[in-house]
C-alpha positions in Angstrom: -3.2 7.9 -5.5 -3.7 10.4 -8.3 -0.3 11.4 -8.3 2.9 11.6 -6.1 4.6 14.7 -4.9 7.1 13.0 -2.6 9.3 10.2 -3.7 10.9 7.0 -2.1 13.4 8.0 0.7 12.3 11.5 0.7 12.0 14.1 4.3 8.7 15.5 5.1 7.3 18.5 6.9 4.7 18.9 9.4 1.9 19.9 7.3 3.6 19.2 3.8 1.3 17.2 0.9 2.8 14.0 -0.4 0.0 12.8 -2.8 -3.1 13.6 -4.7 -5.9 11.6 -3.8 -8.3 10.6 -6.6 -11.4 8.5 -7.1 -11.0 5.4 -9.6 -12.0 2.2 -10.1 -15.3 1.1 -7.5 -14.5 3.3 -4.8 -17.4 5.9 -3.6 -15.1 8.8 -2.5 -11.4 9.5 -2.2 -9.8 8.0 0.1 -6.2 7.1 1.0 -4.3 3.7 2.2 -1.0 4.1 4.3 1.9 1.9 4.6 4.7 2.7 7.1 8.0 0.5 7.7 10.4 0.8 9.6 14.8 1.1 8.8 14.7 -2.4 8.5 12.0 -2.3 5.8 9.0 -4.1 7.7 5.5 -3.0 8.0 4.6 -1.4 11.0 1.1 -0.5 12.1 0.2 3.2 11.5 -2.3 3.5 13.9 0.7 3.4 16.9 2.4 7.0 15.1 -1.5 8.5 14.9 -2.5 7.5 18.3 -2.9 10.9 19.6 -4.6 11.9 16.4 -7.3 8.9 16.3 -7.7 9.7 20.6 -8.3 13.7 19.3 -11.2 12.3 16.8 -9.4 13.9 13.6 -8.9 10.4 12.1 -10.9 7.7 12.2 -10.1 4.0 12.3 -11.9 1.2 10.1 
């Protein structure tokens, strides 16, 4: 991330930026990571909240 425009704990909006993405280090483009847990603080896979937006083709999975 370039920089953070949401913090730790924080409500979103449909729509709403969260982060700058930036291009460091040895990576070829920008690009973003995600990490979403759950109340009880344990990773949960993102790909089960996107499903419908993977299935729609306006994400793509790696």
């Amino acid at each position: 991330m370039n920089k953070y425009i949401v913090e730790e704990g924080d409500f979103i909006a449909k729509n709403q930026k969260i982060a700058l993405s930036g291009n460091t280090g040895y990576s070829t483009g920008p690009h973003v990571h995600v990490g979403v847990k759950d109340k009880s603080d344990n990773y949960i896979d993102p790909e089960i909240l996107f499903e419908n937006i993977i299935e729609k083709g306006l994400l793509t999975k790696n």
